[in-house]
C-alpha positions as CSV (number, residue, x, y, z in Angstrom):
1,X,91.7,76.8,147.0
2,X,92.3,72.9,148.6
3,X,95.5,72.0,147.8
4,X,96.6,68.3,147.4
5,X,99.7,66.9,149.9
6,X,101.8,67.3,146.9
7,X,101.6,69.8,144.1
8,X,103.9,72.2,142.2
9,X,104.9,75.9,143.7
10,X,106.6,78.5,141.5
11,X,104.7,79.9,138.2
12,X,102.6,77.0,137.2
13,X,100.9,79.1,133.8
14,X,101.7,81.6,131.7
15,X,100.6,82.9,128.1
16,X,103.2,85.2,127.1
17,X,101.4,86.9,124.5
18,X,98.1,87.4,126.6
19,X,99.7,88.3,130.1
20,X,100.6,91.9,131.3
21,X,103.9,91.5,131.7
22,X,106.3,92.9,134.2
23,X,107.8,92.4,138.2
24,X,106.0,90.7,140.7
25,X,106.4,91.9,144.3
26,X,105.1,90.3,147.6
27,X,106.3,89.5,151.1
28,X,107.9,86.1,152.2
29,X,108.8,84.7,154.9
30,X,112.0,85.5,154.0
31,X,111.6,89.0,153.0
32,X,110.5,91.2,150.1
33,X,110.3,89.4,147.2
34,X,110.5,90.7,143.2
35,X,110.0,87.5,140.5
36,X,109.6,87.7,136.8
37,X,106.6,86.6,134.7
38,X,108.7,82.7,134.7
39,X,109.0,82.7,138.3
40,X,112.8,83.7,138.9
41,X,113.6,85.8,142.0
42,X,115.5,88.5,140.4
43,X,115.6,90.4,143.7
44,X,115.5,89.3,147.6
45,X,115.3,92.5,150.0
46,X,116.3,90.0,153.1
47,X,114.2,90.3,156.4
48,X,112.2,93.7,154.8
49,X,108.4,92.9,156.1
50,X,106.1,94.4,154.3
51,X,102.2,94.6,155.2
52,X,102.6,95.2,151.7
53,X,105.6,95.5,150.2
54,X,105.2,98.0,147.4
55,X,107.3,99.1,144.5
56,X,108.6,102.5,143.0
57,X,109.9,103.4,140.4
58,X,114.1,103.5,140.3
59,X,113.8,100.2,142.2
60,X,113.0,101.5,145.2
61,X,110.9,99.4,147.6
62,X,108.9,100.0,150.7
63,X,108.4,97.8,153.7
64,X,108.9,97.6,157.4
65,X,111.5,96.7,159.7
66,X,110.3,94.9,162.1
67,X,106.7,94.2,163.9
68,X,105.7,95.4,167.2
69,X,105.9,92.2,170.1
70,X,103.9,93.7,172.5
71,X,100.6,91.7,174.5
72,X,98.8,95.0,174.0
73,X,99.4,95.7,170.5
74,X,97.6,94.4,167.1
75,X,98.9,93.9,163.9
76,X,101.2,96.8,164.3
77,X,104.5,97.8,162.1
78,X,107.4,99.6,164.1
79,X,107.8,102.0,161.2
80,X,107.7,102.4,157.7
81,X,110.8,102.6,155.1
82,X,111.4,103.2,151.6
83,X,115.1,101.0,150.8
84,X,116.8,101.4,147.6
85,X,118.4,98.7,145.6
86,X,121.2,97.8,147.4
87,X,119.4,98.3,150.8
88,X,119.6,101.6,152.0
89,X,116.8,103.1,154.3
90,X,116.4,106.2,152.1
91,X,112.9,107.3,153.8
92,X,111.7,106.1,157.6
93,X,108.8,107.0,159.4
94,X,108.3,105.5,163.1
95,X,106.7,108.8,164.8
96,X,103.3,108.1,165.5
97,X,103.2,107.9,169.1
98,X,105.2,107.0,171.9
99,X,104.4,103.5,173.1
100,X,105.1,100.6,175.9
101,X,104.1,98.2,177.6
102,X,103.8,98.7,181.2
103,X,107.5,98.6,182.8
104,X,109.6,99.1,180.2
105,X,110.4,102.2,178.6
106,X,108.6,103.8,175.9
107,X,109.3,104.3,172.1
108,X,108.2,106.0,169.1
109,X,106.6,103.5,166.6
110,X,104.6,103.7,163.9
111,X,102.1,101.4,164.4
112,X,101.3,101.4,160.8
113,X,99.0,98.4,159.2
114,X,97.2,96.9,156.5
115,X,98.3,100.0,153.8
116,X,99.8,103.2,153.3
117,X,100.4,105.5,150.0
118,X,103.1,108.0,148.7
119,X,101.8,111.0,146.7
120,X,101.6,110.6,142.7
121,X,99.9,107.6,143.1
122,X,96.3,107.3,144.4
123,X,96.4,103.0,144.4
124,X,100.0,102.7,144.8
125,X,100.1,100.2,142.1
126,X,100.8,101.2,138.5
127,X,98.4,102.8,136.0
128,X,99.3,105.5,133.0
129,X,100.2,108.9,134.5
130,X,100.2,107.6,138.2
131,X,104.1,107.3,139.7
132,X,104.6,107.5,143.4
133,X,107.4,109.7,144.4
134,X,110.6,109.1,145.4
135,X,112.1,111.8,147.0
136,X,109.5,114.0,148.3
137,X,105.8,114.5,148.7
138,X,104.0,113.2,151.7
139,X,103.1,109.4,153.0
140,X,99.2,108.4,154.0
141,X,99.8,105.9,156.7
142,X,97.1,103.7,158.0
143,X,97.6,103.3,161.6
144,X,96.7,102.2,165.2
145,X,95.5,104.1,168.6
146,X,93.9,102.6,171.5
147,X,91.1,104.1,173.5
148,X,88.0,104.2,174.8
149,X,84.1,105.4,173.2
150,X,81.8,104.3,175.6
151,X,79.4,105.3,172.8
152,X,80.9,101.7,170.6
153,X,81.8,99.7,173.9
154,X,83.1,99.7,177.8
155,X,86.0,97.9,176.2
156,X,89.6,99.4,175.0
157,X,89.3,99.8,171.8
158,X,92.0,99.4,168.9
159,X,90.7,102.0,166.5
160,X,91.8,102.7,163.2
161,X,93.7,105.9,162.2
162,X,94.6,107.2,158.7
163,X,97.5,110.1,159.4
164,X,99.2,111.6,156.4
165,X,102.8,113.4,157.0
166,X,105.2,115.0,155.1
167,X,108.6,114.2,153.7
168,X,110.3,115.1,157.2
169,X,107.8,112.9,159.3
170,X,105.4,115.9,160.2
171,X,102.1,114.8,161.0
172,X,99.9,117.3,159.0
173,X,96.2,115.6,158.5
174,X,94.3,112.8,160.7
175,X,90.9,110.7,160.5
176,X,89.8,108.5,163.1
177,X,87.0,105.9,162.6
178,X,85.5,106.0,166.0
179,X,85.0,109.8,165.7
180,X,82.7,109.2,162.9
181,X,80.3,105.9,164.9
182,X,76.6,107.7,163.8
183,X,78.0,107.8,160.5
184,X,78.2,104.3,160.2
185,X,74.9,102.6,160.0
186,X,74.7,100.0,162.7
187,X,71.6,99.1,163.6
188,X,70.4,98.3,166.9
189,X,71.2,94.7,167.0
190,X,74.7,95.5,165.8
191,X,75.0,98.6,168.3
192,X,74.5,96.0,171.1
193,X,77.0,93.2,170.1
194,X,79.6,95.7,169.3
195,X,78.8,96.9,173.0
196,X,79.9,93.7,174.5
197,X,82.1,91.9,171.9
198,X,83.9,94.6,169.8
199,X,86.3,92.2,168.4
200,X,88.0,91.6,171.0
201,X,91.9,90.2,171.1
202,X,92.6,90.2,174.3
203,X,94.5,92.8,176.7
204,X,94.9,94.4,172.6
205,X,91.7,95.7,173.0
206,X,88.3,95.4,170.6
207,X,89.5,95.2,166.5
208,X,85.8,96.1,166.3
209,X,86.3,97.8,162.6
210,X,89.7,96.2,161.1
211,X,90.0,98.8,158.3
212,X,92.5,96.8,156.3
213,X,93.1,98.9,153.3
214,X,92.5,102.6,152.0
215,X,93.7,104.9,148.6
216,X,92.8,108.5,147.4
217,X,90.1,108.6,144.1
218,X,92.2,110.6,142.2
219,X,90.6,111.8,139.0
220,X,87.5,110.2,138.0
221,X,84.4,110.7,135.7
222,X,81.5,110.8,138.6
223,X,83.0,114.1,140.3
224,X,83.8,115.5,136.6
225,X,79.7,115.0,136.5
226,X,79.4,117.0,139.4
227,X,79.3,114.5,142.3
228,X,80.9,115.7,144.8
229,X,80.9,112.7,147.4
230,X,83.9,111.4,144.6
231,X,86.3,115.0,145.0
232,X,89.7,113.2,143.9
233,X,91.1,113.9,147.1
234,X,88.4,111.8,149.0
235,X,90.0,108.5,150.7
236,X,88.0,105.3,149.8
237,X,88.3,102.3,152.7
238,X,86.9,99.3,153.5
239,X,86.7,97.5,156.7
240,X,86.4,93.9,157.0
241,X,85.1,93.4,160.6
242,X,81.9,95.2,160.3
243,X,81.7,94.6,156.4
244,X,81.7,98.5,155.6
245,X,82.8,99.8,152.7
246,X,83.1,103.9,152.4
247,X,84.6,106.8,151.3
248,X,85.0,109.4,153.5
249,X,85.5,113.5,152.9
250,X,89.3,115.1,153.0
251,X,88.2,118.1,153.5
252,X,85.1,117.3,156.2
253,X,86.1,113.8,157.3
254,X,82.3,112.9,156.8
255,X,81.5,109.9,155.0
256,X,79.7,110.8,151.8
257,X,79.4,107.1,150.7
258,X,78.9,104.0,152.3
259,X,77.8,100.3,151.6
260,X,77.1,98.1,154.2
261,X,77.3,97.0,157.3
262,X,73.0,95.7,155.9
263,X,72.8,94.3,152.1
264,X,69.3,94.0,152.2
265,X,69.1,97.6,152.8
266,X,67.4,98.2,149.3
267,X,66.5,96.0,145.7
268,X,70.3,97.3,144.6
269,X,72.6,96.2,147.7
270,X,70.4,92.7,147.3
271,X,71.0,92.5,143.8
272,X,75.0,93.3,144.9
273,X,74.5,90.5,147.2
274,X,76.3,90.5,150.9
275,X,80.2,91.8,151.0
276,X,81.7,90.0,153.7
277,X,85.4,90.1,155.1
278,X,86.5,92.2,151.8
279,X,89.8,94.1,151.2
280,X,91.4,96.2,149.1
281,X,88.5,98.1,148.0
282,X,89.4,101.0,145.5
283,X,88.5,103.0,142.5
284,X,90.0,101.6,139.0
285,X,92.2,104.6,138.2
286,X,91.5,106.9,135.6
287,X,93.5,105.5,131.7
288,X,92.6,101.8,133.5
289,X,89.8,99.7,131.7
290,X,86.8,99.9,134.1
291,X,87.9,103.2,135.4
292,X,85.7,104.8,137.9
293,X,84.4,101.8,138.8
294,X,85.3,100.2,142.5
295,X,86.9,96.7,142.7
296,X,87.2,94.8,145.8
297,X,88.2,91.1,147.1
298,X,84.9,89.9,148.4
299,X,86.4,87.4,151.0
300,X,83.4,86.0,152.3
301,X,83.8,83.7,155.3
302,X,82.9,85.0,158.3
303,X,82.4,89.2,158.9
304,X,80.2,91.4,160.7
305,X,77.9,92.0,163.5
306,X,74.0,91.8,164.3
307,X,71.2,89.4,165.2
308,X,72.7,85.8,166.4
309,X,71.6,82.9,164.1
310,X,72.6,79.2,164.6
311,X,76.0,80.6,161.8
312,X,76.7,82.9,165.3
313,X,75.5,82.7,168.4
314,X,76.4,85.8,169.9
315,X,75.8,88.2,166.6
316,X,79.6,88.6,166.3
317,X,80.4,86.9,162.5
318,X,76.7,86.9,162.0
319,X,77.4,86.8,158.2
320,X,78.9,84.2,156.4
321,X,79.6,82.5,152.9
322,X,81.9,79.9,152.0
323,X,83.8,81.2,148.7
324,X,85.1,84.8,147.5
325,X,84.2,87.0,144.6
326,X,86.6,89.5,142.9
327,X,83.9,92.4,142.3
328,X,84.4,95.4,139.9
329,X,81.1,97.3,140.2
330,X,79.4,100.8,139.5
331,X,79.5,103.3,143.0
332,X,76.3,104.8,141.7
333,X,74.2,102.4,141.0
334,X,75.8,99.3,142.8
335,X,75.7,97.0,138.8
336,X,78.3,94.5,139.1
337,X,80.2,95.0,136.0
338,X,82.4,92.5,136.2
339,X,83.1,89.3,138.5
340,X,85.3,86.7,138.8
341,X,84.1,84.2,141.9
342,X,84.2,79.7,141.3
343,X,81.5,80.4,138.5
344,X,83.5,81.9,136.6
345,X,86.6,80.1,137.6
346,X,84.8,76.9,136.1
347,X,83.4,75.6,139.8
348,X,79.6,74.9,140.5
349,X,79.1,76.7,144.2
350,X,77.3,73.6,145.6
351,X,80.0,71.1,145.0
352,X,83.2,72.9,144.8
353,X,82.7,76.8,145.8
354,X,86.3,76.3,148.0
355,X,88.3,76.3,144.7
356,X,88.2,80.4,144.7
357,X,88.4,81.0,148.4
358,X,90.1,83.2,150.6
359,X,88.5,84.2,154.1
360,X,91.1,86.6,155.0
361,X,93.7,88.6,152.8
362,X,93.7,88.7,149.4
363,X,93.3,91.7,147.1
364,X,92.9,92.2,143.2
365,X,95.0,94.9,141.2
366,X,93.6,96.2,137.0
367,X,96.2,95.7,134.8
368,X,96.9,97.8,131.9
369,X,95.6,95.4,129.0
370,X,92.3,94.7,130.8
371,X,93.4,91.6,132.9
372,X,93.2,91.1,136.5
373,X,96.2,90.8,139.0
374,X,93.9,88.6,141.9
375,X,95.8,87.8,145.0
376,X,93.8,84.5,146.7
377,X,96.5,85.0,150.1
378,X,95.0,82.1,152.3
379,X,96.8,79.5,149.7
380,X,100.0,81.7,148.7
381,X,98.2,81.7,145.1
382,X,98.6,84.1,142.6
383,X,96.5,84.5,139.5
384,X,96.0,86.8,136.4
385,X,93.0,86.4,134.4
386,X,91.8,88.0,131.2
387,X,87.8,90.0,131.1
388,X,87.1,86.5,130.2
389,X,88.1,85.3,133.0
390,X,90.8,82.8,131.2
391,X,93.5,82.2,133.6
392,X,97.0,83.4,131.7
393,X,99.3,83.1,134.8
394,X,99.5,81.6,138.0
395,X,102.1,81.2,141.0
396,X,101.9,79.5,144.2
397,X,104.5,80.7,147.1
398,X,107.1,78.0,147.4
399,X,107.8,79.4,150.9
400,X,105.8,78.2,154.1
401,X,106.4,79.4,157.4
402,X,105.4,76.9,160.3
403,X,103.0,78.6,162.7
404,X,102.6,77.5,166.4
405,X,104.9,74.5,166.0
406,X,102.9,72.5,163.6
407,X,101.2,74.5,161.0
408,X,102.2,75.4,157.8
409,X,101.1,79.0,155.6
410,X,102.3,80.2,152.6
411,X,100.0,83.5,152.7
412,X,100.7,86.1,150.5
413,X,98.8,89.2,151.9
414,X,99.0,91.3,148.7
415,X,101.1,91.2,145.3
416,X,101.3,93.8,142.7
417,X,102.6,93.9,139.3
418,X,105.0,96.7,138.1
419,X,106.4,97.8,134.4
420,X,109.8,96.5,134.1
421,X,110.9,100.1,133.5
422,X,110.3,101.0,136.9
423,X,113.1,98.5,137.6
424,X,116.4,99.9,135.7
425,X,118.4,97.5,137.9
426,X,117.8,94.6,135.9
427,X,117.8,94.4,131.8
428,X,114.1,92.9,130.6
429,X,113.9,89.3,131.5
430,X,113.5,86.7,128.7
431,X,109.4,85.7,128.6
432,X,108.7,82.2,128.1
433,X,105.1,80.5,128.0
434,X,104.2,77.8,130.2
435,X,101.3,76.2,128.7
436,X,99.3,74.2,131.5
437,X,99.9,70.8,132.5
438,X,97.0,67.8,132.1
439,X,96.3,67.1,135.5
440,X,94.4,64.3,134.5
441,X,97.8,62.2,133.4
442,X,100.1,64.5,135.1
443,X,102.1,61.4,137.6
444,X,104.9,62.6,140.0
445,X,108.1,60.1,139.5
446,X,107.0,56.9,140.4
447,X,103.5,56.9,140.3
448,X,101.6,54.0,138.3
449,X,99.7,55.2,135.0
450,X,99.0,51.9,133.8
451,X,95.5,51.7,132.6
452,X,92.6,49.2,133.6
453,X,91.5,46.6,131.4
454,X,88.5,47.5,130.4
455,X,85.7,44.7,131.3
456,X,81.8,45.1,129.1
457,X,78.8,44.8,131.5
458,X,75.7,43.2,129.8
459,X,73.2,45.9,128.3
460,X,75.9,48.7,129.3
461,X,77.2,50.8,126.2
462,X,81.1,50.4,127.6
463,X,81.6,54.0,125.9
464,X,79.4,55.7,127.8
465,X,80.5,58.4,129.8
466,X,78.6,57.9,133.0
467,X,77.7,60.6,135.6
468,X,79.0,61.7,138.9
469,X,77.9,59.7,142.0
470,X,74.3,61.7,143.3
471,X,74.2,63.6,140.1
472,X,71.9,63.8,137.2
473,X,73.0,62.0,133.6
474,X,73.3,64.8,131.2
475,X,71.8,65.0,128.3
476,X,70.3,67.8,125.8
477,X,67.1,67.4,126.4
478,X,67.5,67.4,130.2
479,X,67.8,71.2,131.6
480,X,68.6,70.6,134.6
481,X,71.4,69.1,136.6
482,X,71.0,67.4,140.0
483,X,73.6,67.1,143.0
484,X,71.8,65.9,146.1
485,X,69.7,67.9,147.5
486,X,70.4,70.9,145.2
487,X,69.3,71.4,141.4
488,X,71.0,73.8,138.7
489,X,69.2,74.6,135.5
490,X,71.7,74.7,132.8
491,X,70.7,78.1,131.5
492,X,72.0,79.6,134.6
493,X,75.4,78.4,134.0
494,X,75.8,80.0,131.2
């Protein structure tokens, strides 16, 4: 989404009466942050990180406290708490493995990243029947180890680990991605970049998979068919480095389901089209509208690994698009069954695809009623839109944090909404619309909006509306629509 030098932060839209309406959390720069459908902070849990921050019911909230500063670490979370309402570390997990830096001396962290998920809930965002408890049951933690597969490259790795432990911090079940390399499908192009450039970060090691998100099935209507690669307990990821989405077995570890790293593997992952950079691939939980189904922030920019075109010249990043897509789409047979990418969003890809785009981040969460919670983190921007794809709230992060001196980011890396139940804290906030503003007239204070006089040219109707510079006029007859080198028929738009 390009932003102008000036424009307004804070709820900018919202339709009472069509929104799903409850708590907002995400993290700030400032902390943990819970805000009403209006846009008031009704709750600050000051300096919490959270990569996310996710709610429970009684108000509880989890997050971390602190990131690991460490040249050979990546991304990494010293631990991960569950704090009540008034700030108490109720729950804390930091026991992953002992780690340091050479010289100094060693600590337990958690290294945790990207996601993690407390029993009763397979998303850890809200649907019917599906609370995550609060104080018991065990913790899936997506974390970090560092090693070496001479089978994926001669470089240190950063691999990705999924542990699980119980309520005391006893590690009781553990998957690790390079343990499953054959299982992947990488051909021999890919095999070969990975080899040399596994995404490397320097002394960190080779991010070569960069799982960034992950969630149990739960129940679901393909394994009450009799498939068993969708067993409720089996753990659904994606990962955004080599574009791989999968679900792999508890019980076996196997993967029983992929897509990717190739989408022209067959006439179904074509149709799909490419998935590139994604996150938060899951399944729609069951009592949701589109349950079963698997929705997923299709990033685009810049993902993968393979044959080096002029896009990439060494095969890492060999695929690449310039706008996302929210997809909701069937795991059997691959049907998109419902989208929301710039089309929909009321943007022709040719002229202004970067109006829905997020190349990193991001994440999309069913609501109740139907509507989508859709994250778009790169821009701090928030949206909920209807199944027809109406917008019927929006907020953009008032908070920027200046990176390397001189650069500014609002990023939100994921939001979710909760029921206002879940929070007993606070009595139900009063819900207000905010219809949207006319952009086209909207002036900050002191802007001119006087209008031109309006001067007839000879033989020129001075009603006419006239078309954009390099593009066709429009009229019915005319089918098609032209914008420099590149034509749109009209019947594809609709």
């Amino acid at each position: 989404m390009g932003y102008p030098g000036i424009f307004p932060t804070g709820t900018t839209v919202y339709n009472k009466d069509k929104a799903w309406n409850g708590y907002t959390v995400f993290p700030t720069k400032k902390g943990a942050l819970l805000i009403d459908m209006n846009g008031n902070e009704v709750k600050l849990w000051a300096g919490l990180e959270g990569f996310p921050n996710k709610i429970l019911p009684g108000g509880y909230v989890f997050g971390s406290t602190g990131s690991i500063m460490s040249k050979y670490s990546f991304q990494d979370e010293k631990d991960l708490v569950q704090v009540d309402w008034d700030g108490n570390i109720v729950w804390k997990f930091d026991k992953t493995e002992l780690y340091a830096d050479p010289g100094q001396e060693p600590q337990y962290f958690a290294r945790q990243h990207h996601d993690y998920q407390r029993e009763g809930s397979t998303v850890g965002y809200y649907y019917p029947g599906g609370e995550p408890k609060t104080d018991s049951g065990n913790t899936l933690l997506l974390t970090h180890e560092n090693l070496y597969n001479h089978d994926i490259s001669d470089k240190r790795l950063i691999d990705d680990k999924i542990i699980e432990v119980d309520w005391d911090g006893n590690i009781v079940w553990s998957w690790r991605a390079s343990d499953h390399f054959d299982e992947l499908g990488f051909d021999e192009a890919a095999k070969n970049i990975l080899y040399r450039n596994p995404g490397l970060h320097g002394d960190a090691g080779g991010d070569w998979m960069h799982i960034n998100n992950f969630s149990t099935l739960g129940e679901n209507k393909w394994y009450d068919a009799g498939d068993e690669r969708f067993h409720p307990d089996n753990i659904i990821f994606d990962a955004r480095n080599s574009n791989i989405l999968a679900i792999i077995s508890k019980e076996t570890g196997k993967i029983v389901w992929r897509l990717g790293p190739d989408f022209n593997e067959n006439e179904a992952t074509r149709k799909l089209g490419w998935i590139i950079g994604q996150h938060h691939l899951h399944m729609i939980p069951k009592g949701l509208p589109g349950e079963g189904d698997l929705l997923v922030f299709d990033n685009g920019g810049q993902g993968g690994y393979g044959t080096p075109n002029p896009g990439s010249v060494d095969g890492t990043n060999n695929a690449r698009r310039d706008y996302s897509r929210v997809l909701q789409f069937n795991p059997v047979t691959l049907e998109i069954t419902w989208q929301y990418t710039p089309l929909e969003a009321g943007w022709l890809l040719f002229s202004d695809p970067s109006n829905f785009y997020s190349s990193y981040i991001s994440s999309a969460q069913r609501l109740p009623n139907g509507n989508t919670l859709i994250t778009e983190g790169s821009d701090g921007h928030l949206i909920e839109v209807t199944p027809e794809h109406e917008i019927v709230w929006e907020y953009i992060n008032p908070y920027f944090k200046t990176l390397g001196g001189k650069f500014k980011s609002n990023m939100i890396y994921r939001a979710y909404r909760v029921p206002y139940e879940w929070i007993p804290q606070l009595e139900k906030p009063t819900e207000t619309s905010i219809e949207p503003l006319d952009v086209s007239t909207f002036r900050v204070p002191g802007a001119g909006n006087k209008k031109a006089d309006a001067t007839a040219v000879d033989g020129i109707d001075p009603t006419k509306e006239i078309g954009l510079t390099g593009t066709s006029e429009e009229d019915e007859e005319n089918t098609r629509i032209d914008f420099c080198v590149a034509s749109i028929n009209k019947d594809e738009l609709k």
